[in-house]
Chimera marker file (.cmm) of the C-alpha trace (Angstrom):
<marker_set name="trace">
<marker id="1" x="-9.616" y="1.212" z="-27.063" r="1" g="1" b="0" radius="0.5"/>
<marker id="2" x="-9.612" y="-2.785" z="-26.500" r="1" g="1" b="0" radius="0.5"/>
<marker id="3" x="-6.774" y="-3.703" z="-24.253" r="1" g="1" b="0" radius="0.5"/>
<marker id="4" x="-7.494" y="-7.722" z="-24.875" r="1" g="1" b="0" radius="0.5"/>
<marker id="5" x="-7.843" y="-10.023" z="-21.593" r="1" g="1" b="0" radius="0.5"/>
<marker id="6" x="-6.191" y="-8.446" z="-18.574" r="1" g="1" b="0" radius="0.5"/>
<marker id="7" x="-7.174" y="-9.327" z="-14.864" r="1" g="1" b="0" radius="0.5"/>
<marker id="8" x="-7.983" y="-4.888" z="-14.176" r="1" g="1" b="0" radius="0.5"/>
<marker id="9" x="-10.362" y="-4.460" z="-11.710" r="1" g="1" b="0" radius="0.5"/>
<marker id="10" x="-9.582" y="-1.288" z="-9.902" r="1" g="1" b="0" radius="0.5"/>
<marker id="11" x="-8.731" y="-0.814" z="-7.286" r="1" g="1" b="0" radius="0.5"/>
<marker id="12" x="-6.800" y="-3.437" z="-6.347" r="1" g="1" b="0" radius="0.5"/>
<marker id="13" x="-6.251" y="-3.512" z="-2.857" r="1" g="1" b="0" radius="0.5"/>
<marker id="14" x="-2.484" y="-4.613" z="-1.419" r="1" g="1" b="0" radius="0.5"/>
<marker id="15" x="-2.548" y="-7.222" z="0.924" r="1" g="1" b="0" radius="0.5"/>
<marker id="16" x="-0.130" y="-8.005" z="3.494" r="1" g="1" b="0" radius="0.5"/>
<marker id="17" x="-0.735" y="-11.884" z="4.748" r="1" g="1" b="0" radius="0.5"/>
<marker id="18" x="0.272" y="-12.539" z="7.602" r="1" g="1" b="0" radius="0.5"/>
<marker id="19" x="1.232" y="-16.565" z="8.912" r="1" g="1" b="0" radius="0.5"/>
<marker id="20" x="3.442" y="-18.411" z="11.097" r="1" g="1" b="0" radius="0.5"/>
<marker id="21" x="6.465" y="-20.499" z="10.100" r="1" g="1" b="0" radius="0.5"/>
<marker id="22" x="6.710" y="-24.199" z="11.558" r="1" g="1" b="0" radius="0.5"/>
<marker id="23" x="9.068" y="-22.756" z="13.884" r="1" g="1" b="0" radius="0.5"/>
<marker id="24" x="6.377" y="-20.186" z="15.260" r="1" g="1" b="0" radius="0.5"/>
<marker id="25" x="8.031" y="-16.785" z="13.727" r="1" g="1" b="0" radius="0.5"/>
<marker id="26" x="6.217" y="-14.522" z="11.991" r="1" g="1" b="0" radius="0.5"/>
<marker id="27" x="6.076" y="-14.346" z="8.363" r="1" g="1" b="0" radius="0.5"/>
<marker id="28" x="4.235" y="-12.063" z="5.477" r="1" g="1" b="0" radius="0.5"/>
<marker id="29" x="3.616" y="-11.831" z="2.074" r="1" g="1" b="0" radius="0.5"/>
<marker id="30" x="2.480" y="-9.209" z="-0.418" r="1" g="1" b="0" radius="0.5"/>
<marker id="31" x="-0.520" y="-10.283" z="-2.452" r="1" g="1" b="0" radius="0.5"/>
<marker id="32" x="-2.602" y="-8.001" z="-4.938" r="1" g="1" b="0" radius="0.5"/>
<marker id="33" x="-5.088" y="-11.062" z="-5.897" r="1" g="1" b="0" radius="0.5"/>
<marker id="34" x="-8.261" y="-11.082" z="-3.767" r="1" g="1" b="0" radius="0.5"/>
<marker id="35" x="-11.492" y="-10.070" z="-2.428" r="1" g="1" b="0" radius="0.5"/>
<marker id="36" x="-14.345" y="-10.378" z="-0.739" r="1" g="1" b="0" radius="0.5"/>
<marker id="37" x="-16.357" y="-13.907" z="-1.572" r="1" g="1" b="0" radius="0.5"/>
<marker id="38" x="-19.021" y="-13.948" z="0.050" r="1" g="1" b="0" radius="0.5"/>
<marker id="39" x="-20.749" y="-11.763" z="3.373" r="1" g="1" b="0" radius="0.5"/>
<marker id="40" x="-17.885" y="-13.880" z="5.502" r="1" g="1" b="0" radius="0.5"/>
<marker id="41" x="-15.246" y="-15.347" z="3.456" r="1" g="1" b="0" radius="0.5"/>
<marker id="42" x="-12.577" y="-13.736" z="1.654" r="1" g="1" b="0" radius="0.5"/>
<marker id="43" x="-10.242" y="-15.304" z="-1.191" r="1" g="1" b="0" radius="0.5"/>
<marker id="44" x="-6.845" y="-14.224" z="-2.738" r="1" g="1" b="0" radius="0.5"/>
<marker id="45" x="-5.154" y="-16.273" z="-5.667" r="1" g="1" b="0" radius="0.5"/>
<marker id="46" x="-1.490" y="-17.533" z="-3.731" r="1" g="1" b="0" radius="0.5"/>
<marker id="47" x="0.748" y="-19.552" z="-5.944" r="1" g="1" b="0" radius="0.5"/>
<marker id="48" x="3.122" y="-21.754" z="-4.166" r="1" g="1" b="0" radius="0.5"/>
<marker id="49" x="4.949" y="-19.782" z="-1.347" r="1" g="1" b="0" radius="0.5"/>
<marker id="50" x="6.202" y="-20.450" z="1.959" r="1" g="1" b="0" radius="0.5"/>
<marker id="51" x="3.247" y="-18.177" z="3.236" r="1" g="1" b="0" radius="0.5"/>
<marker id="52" x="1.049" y="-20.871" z="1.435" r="1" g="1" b="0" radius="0.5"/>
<marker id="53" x="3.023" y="-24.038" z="2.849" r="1" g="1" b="0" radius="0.5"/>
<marker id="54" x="2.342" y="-22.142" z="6.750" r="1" g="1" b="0" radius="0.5"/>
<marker id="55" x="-1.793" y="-21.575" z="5.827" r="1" g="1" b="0" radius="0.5"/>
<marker id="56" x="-2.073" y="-25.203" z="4.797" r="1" g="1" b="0" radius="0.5"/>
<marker id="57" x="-0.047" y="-26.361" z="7.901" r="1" g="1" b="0" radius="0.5"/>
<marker id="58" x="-1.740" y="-23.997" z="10.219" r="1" g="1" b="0" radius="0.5"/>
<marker id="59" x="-5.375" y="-23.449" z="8.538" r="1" g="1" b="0" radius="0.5"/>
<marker id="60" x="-5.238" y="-19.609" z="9.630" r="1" g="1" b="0" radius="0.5"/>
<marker id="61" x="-3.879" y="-16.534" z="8.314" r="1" g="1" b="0" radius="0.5"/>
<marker id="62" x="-4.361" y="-12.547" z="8.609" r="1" g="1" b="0" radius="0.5"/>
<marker id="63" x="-5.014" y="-10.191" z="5.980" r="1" g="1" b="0" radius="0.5"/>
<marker id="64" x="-3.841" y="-6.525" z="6.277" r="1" g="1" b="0" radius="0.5"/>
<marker id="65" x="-4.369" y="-3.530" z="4.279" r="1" g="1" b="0" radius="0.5"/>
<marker id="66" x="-1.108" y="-2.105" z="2.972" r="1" g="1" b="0" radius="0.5"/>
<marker id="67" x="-0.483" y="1.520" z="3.798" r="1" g="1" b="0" radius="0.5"/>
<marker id="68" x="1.033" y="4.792" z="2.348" r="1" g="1" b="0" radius="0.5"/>
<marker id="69" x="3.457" y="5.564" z="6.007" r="1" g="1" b="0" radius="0.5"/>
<marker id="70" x="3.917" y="1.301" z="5.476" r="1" g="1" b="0" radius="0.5"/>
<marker id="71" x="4.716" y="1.032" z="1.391" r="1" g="1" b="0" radius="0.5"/>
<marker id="72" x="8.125" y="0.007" z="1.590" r="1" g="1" b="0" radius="0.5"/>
<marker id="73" x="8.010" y="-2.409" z="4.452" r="1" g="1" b="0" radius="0.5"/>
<marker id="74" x="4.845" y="-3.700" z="2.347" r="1" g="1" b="0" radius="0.5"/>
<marker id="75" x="6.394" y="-4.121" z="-0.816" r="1" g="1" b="0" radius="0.5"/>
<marker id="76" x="9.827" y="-5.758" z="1.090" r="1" g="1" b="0" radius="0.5"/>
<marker id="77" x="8.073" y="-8.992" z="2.200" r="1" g="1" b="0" radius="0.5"/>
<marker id="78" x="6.438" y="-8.834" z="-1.454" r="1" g="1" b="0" radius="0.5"/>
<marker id="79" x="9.847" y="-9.141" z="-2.894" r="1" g="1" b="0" radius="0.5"/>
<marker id="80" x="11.778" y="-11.645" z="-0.655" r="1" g="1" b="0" radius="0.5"/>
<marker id="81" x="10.760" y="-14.741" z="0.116" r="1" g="1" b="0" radius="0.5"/>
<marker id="82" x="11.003" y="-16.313" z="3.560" r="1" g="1" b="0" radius="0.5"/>
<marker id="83" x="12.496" y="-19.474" z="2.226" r="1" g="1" b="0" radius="0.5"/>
<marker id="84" x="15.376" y="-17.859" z="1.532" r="1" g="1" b="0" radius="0.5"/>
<marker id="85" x="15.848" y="-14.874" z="3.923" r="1" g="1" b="0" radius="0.5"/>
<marker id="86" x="15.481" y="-15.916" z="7.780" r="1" g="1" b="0" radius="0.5"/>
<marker id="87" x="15.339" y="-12.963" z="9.088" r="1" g="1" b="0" radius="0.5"/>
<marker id="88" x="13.057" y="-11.595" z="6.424" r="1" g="1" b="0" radius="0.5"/>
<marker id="89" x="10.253" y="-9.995" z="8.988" r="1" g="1" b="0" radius="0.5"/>
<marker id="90" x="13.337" y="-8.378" z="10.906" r="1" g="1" b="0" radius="0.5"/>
<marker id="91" x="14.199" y="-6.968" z="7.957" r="1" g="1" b="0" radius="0.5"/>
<marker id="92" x="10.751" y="-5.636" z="6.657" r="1" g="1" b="0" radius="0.5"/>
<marker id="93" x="10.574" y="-3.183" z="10.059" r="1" g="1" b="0" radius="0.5"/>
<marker id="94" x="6.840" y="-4.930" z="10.337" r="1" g="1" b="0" radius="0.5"/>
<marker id="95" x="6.196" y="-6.013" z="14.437" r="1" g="1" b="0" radius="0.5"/>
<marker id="96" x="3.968" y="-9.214" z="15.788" r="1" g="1" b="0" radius="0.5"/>
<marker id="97" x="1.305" y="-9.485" z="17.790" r="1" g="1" b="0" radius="0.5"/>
<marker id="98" x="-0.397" y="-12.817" z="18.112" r="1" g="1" b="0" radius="0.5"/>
<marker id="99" x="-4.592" y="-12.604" z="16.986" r="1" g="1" b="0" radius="0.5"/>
<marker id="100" x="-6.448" y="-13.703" z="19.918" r="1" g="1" b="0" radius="0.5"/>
<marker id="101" x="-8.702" y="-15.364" z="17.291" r="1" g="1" b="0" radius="0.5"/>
<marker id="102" x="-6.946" y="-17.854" z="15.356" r="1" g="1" b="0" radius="0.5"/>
<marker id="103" x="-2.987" y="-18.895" z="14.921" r="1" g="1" b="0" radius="0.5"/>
<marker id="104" x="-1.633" y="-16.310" z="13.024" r="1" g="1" b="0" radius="0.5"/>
<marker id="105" x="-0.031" y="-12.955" z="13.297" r="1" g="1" b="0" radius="0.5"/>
<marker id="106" x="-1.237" y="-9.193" z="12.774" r="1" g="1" b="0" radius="0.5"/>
<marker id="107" x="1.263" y="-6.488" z="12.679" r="1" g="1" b="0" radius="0.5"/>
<marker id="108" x="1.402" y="-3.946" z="14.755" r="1" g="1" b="0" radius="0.5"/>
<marker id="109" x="2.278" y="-0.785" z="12.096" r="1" g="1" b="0" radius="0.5"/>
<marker id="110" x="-0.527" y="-1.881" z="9.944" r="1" g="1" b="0" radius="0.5"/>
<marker id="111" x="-3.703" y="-0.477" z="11.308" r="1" g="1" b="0" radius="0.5"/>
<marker id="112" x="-6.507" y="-3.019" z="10.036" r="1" g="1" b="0" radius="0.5"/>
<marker id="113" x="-6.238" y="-6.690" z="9.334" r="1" g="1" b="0" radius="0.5"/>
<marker id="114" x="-9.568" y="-9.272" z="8.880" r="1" g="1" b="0" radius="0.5"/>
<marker id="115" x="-8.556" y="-12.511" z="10.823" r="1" g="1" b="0" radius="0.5"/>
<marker id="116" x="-9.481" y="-15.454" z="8.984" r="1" g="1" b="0" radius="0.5"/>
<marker id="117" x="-9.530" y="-19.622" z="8.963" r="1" g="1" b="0" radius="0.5"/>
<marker id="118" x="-8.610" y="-21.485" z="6.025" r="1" g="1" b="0" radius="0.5"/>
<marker id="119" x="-11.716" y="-22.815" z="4.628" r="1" g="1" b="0" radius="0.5"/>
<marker id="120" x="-9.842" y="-24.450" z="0.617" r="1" g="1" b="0" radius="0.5"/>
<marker id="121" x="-7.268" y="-24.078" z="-1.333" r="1" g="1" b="0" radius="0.5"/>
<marker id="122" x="-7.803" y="-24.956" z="-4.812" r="1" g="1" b="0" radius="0.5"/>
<marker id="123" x="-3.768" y="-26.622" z="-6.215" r="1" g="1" b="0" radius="0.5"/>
<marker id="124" x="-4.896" y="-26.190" z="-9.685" r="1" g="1" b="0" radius="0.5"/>
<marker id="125" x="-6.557" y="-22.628" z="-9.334" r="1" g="1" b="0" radius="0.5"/>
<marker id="126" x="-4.482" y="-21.165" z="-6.238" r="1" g="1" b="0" radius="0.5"/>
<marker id="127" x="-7.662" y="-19.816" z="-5.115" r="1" g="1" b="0" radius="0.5"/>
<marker id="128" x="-7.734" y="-19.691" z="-1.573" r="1" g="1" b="0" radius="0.5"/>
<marker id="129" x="-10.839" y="-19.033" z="0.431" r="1" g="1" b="0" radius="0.5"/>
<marker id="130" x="-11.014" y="-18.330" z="4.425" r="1" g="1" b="0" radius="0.5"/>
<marker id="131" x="-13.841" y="-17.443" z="7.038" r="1" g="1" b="0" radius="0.5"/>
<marker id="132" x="-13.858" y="-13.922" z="8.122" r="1" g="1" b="0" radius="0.5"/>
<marker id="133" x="-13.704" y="-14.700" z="12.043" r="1" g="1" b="0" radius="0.5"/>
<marker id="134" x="-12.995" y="-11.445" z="12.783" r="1" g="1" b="0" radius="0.5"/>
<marker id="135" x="-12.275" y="-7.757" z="11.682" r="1" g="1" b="0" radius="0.5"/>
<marker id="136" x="-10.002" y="-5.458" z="13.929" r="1" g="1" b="0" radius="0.5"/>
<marker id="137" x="-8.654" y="-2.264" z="13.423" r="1" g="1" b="0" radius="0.5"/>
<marker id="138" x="-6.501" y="0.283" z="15.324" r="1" g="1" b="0" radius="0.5"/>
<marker id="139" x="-8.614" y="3.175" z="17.348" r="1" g="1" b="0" radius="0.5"/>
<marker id="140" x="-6.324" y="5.647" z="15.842" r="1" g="1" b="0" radius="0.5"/>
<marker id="141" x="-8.506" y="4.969" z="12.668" r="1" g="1" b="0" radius="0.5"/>
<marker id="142" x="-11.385" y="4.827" z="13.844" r="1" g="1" b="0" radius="0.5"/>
<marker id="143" x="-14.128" y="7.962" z="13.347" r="1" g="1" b="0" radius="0.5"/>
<marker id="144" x="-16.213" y="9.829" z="16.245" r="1" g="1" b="0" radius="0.5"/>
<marker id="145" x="-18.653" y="7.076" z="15.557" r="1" g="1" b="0" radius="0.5"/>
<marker id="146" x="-16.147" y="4.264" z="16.521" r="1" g="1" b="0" radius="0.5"/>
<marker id="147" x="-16.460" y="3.613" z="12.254" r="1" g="1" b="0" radius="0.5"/>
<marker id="148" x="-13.276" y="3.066" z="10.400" r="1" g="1" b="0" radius="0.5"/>
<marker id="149" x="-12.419" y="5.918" z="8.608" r="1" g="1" b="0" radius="0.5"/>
<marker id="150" x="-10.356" y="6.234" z="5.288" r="1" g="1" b="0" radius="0.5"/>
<marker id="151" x="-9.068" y="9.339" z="5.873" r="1" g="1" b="0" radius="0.5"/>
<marker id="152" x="-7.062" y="8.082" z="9.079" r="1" g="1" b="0" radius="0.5"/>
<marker id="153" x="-5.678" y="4.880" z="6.717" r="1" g="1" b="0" radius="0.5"/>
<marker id="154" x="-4.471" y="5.807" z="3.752" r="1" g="1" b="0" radius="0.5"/>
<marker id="155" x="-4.778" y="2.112" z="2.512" r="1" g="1" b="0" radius="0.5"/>
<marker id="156" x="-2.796" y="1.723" z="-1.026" r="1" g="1" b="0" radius="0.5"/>
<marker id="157" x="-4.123" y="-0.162" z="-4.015" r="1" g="1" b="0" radius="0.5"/>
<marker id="158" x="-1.880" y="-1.804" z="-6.907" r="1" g="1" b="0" radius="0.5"/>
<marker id="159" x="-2.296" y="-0.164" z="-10.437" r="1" g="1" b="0" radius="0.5"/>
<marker id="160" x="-1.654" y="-3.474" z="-12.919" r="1" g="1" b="0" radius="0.5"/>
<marker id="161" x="-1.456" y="-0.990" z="-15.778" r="1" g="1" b="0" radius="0.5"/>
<marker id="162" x="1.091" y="0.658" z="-14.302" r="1" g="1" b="0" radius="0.5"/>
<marker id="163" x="2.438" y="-2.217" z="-11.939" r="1" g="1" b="0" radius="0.5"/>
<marker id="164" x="3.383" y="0.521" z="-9.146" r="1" g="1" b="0" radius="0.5"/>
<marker id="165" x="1.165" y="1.362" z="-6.004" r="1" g="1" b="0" radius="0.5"/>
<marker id="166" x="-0.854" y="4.168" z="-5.549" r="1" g="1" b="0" radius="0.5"/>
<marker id="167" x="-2.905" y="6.018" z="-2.714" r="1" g="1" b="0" radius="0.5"/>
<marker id="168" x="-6.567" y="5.465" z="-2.516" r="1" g="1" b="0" radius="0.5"/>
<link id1="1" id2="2" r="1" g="1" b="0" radius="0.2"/>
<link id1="2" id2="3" r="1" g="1" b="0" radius="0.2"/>
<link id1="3" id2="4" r="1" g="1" b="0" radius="0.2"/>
<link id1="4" id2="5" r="1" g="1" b="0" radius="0.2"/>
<link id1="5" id2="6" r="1" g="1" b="0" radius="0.2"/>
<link id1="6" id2="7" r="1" g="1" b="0" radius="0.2"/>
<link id1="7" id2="8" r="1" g="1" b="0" radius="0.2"/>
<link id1="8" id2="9" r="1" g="1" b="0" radius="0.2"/>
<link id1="9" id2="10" r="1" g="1" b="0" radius="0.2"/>
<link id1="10" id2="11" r="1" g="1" b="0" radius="0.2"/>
<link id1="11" id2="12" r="1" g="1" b="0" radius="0.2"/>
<link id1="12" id2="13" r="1" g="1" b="0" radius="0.2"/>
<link id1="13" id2="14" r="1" g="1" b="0" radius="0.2"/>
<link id1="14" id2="15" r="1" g="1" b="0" radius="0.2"/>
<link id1="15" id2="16" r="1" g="1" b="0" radius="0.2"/>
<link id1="16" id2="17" r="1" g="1" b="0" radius="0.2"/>
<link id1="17" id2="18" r="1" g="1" b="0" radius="0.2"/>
<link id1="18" id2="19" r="1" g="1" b="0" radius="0.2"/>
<link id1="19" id2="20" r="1" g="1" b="0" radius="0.2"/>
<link id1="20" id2="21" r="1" g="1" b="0" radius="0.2"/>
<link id1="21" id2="22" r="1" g="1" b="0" radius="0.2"/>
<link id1="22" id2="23" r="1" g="1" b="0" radius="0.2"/>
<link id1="23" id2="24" r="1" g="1" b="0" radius="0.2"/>
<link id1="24" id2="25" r="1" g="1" b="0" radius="0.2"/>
<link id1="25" id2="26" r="1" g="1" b="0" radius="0.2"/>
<link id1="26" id2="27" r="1" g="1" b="0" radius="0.2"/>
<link id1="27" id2="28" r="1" g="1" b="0" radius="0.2"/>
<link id1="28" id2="29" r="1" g="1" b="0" radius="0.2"/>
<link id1="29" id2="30" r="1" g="1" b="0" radius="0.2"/>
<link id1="30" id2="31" r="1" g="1" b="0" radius="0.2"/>
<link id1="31" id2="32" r="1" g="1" b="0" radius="0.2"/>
<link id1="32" id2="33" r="1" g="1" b="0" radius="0.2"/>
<link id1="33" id2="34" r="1" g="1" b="0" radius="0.2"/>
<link id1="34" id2="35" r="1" g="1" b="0" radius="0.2"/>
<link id1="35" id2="36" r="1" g="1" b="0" radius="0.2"/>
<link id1="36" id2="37" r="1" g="1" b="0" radius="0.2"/>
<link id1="37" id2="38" r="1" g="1" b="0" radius="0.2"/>
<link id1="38" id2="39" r="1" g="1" b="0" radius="0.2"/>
<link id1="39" id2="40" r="1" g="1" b="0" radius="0.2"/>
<link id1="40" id2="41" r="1" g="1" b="0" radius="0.2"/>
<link id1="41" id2="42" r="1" g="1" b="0" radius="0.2"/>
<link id1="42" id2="43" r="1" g="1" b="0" radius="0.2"/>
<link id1="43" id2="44" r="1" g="1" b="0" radius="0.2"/>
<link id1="44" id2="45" r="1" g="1" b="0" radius="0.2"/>
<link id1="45" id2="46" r="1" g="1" b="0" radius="0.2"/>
<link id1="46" id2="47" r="1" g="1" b="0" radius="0.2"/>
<link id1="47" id2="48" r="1" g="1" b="0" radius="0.2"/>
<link id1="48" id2="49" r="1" g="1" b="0" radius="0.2"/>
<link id1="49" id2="50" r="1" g="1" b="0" radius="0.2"/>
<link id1="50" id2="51" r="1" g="1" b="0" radius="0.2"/>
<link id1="51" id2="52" r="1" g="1" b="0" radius="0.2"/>
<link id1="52" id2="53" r="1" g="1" b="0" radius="0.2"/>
<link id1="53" id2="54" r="1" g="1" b="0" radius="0.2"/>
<link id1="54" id2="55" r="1" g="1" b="0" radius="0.2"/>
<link id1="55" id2="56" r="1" g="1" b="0" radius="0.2"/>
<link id1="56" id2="57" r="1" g="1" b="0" radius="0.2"/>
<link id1="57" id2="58" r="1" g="1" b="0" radius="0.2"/>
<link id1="58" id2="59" r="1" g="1" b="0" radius="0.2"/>
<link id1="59" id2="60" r="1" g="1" b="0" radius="0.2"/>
<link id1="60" id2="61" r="1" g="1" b="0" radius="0.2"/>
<link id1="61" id2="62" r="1" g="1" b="0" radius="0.2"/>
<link id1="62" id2="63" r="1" g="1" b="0" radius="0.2"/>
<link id1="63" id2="64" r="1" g="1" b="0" radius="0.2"/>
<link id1="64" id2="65" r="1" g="1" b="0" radius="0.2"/>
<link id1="65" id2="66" r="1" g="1" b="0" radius="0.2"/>
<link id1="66" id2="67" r="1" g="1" b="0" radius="0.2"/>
<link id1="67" id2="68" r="1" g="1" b="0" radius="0.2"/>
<link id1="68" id2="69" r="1" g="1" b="0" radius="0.2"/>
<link id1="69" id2="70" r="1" g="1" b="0" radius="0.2"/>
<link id1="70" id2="71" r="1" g="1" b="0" radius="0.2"/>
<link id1="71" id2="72" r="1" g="1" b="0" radius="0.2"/>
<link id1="72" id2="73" r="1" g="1" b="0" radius="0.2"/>
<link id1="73" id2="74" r="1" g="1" b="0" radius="0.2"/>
<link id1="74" id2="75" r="1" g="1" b="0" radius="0.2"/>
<link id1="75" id2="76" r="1" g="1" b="0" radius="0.2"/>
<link id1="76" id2="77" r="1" g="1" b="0" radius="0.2"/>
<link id1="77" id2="78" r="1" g="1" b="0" radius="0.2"/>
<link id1="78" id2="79" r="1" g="1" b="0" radius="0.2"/>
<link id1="79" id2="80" r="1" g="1" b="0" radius="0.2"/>
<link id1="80" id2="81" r="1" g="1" b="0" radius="0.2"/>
<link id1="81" id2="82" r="1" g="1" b="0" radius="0.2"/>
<link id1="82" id2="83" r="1" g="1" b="0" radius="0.2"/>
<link id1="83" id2="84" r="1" g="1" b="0" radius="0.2"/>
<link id1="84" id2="85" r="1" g="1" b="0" radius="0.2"/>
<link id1="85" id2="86" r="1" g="1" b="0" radius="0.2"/>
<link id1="86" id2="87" r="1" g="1" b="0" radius="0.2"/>
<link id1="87" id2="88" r="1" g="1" b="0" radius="0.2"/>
<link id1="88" id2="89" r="1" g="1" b="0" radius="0.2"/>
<link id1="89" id2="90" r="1" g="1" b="0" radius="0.2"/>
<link id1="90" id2="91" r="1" g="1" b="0" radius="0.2"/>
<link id1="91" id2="92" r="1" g="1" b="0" radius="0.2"/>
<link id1="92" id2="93" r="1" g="1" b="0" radius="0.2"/>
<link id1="93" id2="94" r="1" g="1" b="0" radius="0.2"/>
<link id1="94" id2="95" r="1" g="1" b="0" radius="0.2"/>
<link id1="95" id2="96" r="1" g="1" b="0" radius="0.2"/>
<link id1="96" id2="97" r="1" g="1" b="0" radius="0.2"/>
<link id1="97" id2="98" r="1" g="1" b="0" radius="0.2"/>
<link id1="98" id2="99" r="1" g="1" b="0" radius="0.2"/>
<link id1="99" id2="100" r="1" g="1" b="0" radius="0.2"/>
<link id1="100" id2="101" r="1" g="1" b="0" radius="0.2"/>
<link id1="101" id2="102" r="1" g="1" b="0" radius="0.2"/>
<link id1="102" id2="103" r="1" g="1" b="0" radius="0.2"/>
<link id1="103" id2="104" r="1" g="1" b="0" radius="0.2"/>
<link id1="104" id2="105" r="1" g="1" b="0" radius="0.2"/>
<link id1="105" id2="106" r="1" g="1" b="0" radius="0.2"/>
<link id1="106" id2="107" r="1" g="1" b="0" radius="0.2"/>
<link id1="107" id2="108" r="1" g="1" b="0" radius="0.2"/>
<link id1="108" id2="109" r="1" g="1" b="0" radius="0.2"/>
<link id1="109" id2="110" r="1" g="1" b="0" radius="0.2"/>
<link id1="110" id2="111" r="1" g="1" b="0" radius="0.2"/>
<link id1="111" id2="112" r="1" g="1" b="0" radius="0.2"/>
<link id1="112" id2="113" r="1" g="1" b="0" radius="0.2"/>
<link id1="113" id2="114" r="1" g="1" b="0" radius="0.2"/>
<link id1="114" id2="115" r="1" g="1" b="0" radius="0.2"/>
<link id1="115" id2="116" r="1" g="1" b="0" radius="0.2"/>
<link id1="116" id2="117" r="1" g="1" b="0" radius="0.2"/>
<link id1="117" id2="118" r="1" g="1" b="0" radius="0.2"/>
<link id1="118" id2="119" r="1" g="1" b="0" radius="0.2"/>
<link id1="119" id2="120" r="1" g="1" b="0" radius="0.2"/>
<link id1="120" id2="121" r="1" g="1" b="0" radius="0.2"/>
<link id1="121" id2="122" r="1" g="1" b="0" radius="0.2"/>
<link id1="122" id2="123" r="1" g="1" b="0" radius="0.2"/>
<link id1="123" id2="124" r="1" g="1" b="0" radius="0.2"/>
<link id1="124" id2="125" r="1" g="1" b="0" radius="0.2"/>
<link id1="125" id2="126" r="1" g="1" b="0" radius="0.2"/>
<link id1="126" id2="127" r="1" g="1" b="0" radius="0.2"/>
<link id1="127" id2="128" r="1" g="1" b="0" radius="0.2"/>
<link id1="128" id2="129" r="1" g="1" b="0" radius="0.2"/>
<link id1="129" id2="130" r="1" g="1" b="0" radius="0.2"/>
<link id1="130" id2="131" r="1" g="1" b="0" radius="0.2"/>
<link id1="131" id2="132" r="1" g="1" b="0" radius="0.2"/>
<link id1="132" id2="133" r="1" g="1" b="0" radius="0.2"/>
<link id1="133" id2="134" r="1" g="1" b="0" radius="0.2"/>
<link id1="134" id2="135" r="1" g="1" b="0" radius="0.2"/>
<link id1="135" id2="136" r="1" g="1" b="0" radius="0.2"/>
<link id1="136" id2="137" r="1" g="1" b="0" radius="0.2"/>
<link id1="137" id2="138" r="1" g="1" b="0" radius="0.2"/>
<link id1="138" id2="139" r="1" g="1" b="0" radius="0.2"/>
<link id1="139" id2="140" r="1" g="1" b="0" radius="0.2"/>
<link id1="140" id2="141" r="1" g="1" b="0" radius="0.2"/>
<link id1="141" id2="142" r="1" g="1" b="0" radius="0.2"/>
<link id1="142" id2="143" r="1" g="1" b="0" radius="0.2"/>
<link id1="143" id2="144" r="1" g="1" b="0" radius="0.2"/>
<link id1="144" id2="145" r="1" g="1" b="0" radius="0.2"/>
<link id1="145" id2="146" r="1" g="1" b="0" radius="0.2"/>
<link id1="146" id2="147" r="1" g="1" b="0" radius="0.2"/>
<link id1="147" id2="148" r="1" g="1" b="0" radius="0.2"/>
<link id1="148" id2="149" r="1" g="1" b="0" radius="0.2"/>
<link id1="149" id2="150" r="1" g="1" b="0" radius="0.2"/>
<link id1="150" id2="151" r="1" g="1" b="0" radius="0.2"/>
<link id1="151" id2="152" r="1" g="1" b="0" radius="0.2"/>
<link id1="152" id2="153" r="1" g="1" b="0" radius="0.2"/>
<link id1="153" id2="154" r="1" g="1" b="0" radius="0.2"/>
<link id1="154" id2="155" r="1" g="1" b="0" radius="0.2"/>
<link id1="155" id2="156" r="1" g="1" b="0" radius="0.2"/>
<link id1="156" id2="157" r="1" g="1" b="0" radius="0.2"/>
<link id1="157" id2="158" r="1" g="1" b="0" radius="0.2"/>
<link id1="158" id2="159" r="1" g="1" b="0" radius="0.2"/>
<link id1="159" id2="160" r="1" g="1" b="0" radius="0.2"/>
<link id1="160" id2="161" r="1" g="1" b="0" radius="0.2"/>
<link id1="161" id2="162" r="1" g="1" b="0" radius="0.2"/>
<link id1="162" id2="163" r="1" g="1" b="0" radius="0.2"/>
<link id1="163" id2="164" r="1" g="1" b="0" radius="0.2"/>
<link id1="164" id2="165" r="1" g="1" b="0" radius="0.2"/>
<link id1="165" id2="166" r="1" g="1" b="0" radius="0.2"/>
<link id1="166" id2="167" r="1" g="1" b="0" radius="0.2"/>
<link id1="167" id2="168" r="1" g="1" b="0" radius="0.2"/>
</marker_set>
């Protein structure tokens, strides 16, 4: 069966990006968009948001891996936008901690993130591309081998077909 042009390339992973305001608060977005580009850069397709006004003010950003024990924290700062809910990471239940790598958060219930710098951002295409500075993850994830292990993370991935989440 030919389903015509659709953007399905499973799985999707959910991303949670993580920025800070002008103000320095916290803020995240949900973003099902992206991917590795190249052995250290990563790119997600981000349309005009305030998460997108605070990378190109800042230049840095975090991306976290959305979680089963997370999902509806995840999908919260998917749905409401911090230009019009303040208190919108108060809300979500998700925690700060400042990356001692660049200027941008990582939260603390979501176990792995990939700390990058803004490298473009393409108006026309909303293709955003950053440099993979660095890669940290929770030890409570981690294997005997000091290895991230998927069975500790239940990451989730988005099903377009479907448009719900599901666990990897």
């Amino acid at each position: 069966k030919s389903f015509g042009q659709k953007p399905w390339v499973l799985p999707q992973p959910v991303l949670i990006i993580g920025t800070y305001n002008e103000d320095g608060t916290p803020n995240a977005m949900n973003a099902a968009w992206g991917g590795v580009a190249d052995a250290n850069k990563i790119f997600i397709c981000i349309s005009n948001h305030k998460t997108t006004e605070n990378i190109l003010a800042r230049k840095a950003f975090t991306v976290s891996m959305a979680t089963v024990d997370q999902v509806v924290a995840c999908d919260y700062v998917g749905i409401v936008s911090g230009n019009d809910v303040k208190d919108k990471m108060e809300k979500s239940g998700l925690h700060e901690e400042k990356s001692e790598f660049i200027d941008a958060p990582l939260f603390k219930e979501l176990p792995m993130a990939v700390e990058c710098k803004m490298i473009s951002f393409n108006t026309k295409t909303c293709c955003l591309i950053g440099e993979i500075i660095n890669v940290c993850a929770d030890e409570r994830i981690l294997d005997e081998n000091g290895k991230i292990d998927l069975n500790k993370f239940s990451p989730i991935t988005y099903d377009p077909v479907h448009h719900t989440y599901r666990k990897i």
